[in-house]
C-alpha positions in Angstrom: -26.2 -5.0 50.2 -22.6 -4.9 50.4 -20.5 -7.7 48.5 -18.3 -9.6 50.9 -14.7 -8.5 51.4 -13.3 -11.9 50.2 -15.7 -11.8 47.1 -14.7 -8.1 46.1 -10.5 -9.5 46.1 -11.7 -12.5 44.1 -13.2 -10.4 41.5 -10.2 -7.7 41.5 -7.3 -11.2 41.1 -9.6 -12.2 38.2 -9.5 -9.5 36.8 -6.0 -8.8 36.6 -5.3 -12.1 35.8 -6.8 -11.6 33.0 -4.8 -11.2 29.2 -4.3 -7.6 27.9 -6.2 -6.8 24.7 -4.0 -8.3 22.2 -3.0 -5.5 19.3 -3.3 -6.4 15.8 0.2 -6.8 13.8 1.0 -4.1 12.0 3.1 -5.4 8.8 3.8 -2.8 6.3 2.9 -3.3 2.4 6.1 -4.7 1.0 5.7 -4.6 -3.2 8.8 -7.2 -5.0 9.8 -6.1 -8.1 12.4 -7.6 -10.5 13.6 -6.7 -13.7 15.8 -9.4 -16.2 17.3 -8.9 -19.5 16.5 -12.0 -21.0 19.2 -12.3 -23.5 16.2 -13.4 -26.2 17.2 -17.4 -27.2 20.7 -17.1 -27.2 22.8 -20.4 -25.1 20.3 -23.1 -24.5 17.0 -20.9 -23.8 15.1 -24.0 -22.2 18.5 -24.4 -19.3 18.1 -20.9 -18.5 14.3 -21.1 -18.4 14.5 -23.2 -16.1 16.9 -21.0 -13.9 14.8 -18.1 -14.0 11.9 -20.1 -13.3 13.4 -21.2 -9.7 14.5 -17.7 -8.8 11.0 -16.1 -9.5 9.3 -19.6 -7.4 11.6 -18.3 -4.6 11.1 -15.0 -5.0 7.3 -14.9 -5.3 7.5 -11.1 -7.0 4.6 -9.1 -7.6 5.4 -7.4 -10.9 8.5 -9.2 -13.4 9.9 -6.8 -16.0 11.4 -8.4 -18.7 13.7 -7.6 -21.9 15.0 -8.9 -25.3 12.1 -10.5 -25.0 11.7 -12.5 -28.7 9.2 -14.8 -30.2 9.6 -16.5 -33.7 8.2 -18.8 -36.1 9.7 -22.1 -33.8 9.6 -19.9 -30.6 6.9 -19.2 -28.4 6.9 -15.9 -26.8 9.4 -15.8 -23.9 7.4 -13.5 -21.7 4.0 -16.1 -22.1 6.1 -19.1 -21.6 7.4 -17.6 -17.9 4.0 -16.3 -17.2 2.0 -19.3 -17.7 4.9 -21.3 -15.8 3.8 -18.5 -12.8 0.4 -18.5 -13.1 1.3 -14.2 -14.1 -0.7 -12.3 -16.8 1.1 -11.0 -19.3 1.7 -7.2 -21.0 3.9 -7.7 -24.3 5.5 -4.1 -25.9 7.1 -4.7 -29.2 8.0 -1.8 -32.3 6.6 -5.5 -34.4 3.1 -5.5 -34.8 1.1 -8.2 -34.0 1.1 -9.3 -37.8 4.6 -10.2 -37.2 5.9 -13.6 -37.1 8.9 -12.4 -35.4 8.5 -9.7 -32.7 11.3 -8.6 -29.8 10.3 -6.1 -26.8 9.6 -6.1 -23.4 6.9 -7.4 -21.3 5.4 -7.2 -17.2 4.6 -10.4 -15.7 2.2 -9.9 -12.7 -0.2 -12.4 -10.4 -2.4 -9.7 -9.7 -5.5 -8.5 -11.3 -4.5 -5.9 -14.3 -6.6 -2.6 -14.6 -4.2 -1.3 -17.7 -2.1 -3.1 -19.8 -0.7 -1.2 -22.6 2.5 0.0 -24.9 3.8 3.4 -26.4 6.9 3.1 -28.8 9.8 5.8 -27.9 11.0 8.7 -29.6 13.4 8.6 -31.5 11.2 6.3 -33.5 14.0 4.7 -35.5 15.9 3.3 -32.9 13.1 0.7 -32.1 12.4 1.0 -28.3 9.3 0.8 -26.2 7.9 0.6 -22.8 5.1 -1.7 -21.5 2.6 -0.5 -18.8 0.5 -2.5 -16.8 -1.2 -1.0 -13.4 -2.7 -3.7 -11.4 -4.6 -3.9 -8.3 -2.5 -4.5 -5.0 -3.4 -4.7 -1.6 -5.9 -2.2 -1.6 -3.9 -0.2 -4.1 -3.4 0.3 -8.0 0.7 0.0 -9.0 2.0 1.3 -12.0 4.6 -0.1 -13.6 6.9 0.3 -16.6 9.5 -1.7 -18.3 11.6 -0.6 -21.0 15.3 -1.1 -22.8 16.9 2.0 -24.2 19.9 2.8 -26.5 23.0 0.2 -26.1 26.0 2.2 -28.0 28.3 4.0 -25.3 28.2 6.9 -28.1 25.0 7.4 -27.7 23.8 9.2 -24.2 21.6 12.1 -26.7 19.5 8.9 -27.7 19.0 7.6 -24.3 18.5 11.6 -23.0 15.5 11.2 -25.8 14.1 8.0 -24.8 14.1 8.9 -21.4 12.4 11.6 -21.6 9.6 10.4 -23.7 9.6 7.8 -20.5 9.3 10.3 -18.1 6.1 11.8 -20.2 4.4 8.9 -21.2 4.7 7.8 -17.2 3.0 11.2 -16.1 0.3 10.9 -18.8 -0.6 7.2 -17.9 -0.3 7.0 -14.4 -3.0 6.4 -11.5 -3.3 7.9 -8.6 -1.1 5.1 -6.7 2.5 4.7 -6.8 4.9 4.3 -9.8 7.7 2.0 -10.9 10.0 2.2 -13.2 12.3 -0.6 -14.2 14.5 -2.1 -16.9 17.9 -2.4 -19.2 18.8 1.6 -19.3 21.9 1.0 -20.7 24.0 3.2 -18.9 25.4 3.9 -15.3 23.6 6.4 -12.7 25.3 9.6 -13.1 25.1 10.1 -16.7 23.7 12.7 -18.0 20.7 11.0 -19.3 20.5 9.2 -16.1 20.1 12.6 -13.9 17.2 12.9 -16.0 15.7 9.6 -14.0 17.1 10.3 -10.4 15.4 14.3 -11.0 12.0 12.2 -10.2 13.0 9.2 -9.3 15.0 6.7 -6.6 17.7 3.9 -7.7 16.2 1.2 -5.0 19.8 -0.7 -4.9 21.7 2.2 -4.7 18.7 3.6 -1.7 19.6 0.5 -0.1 23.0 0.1 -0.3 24.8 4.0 -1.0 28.0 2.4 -0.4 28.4 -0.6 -2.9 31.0 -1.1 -5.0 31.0 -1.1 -8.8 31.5 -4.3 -8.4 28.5 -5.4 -5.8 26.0 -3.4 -8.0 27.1 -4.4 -11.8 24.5 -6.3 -14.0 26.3 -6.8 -16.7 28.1 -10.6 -17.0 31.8 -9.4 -17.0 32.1 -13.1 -18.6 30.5 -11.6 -21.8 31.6 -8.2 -21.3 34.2 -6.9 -18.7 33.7 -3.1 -19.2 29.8 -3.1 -18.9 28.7 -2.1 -15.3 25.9 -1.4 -13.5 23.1 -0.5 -16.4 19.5 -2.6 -14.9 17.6 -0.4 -12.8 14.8 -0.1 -10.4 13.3 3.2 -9.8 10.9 4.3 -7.1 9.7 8.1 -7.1 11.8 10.6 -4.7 8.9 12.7 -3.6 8.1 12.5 0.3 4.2 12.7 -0.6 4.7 9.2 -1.5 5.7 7.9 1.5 7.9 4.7 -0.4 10.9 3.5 1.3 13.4 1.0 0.1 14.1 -1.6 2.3 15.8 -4.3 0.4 17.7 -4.9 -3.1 20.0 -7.3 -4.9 21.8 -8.4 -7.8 20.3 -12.3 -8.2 21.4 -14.4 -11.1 25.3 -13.6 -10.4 26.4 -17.4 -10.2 25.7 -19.8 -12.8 23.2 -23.1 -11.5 23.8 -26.8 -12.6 26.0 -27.6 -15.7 27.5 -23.9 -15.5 24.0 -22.3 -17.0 23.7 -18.8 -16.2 20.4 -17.9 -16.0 21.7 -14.5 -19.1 24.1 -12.5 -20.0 22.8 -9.5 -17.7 22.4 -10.3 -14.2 18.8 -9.1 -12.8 17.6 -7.1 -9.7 15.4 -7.8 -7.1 13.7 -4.5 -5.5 11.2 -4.4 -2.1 9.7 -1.4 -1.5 7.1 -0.4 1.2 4.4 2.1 0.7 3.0 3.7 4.0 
């Protein structure tokens, strides 16, 4: 039996009056990173705590890499203080062993599950610099990260070449299978020598983002402490294409003092997003 004409054009207006399958939202995998020198105790630690507190609450970053990171007798820990403020787990790297009632280093902050947490001291071993590593679990992913603070004496680029290097190895001898990053005080200004060693393998995300800036827009240094320090706090991303990481946003936080003229240290820090297709 044949339908009816009238029932066959009811059928066809409900069906186009139908919705269109609705396609799922595709947002891409945006990792925040930020890195801070945290000038260890120096003016009024608790003020700035608080600071850097509200800038991480606001940021919400994945991974925090920290420096000058000091711990004493009458002083907890800097790096455990912020993380149990964020609810973060904490990876500590100090040359002062854990029998030390004094210890200074660097430390990762992350609110993700950590798969390796871990520490290697840098060559040249008498100039007292390591690098933490902590890879942790990520939206289906495991991120590796690094945070370090090399050689401070404009004199000494050899030291830093050194250092870096040593980086550079320990990172391809501790590594996952995910991506990399790399962050920290460096101490010197892209376009060193030792820093061409770092942008051989690796991306500047604030200069990715923004090829243009000024000295000025990208310096991380306080000129209120020192004028002639620049742009020496980095965030690096690997350059190869088999990665598939893009930069899509950076900045310099921490560049205007908050109540009662506290600045938050005497470096500014940087934020970095990244996106891993």
């Amino acid at each position: 039996m044949k339908p009816l004409p009238w029932v066959v054009a009811a059928l066809l207006c409900f069906a186009f009056a139908l919705p269109a399958p609705a396609r799922a939202a595709v947002k891409p995998d945006t990792l925040t990173v930020v890195t801070i020198n945290l000038w260890h105790d120096q003016h009024d630690w608790p003020k700035r705590l608080a600071v850097i507190l509200a800038e991480l609450r606001r940021l919400k970053p994945d991974a925090v890499l920290l420096q000058e990171v000091l711990q004493h007798a009458t002083l907890r820990n800097q790096a455990e203080t912020l993380g149990d403020s964020l609810g973060f787990g904490v990876q500590f790297a100090s040359v002062d062993g854990p029998e030390r009632t004094k210890r200074y280093g660097n430390a990762i902050l992350t609110p993700h599950r950590v798969l390796v947490g871990e520490q290697r001291n840098l060559a040249p071993t008498d100039d007292y610099r390591a690098v933490a590593h902590v890879r942790f679990a990520w939206r289906g992913r495991e991120i590796d990260t690094y945070a370090t603070h090399l050689h401070h004496t404009k004199e000494g680029g050899a030291i830093r070449a050194t250092q870096i290097r040593h980086l550079i190895a320990y990172v391809d001898s501790t590594r996952g299978r995910g991506p990399v990053v790399i962050g920290g005080d460096f101490n010197c200004e892209l376009g060193t020598p030792e820093m061409d060693l770092m942008t051989a393998r690796y991306r500047d995300v604030f200069r990715a983002v923004h090829p243009n800036a000024t000295r000025e827009e990208a310096a991380t240094y306080n000129p209120l402490f020192e004028p002639s320090v620049g742009v020496i706090d980095h965030v690096f991303v690997e350059a190869s294409p088999k990665r598939k990481v893009t930069p899509i946003a950076s900045d310099v936080i921490f560049r205007t003092p908050a109540a009662d003229s506290v600045w938050a240290s005497d470096h500014f820090g940087v934020v970095a997003r990244v996106v891993y297709r």
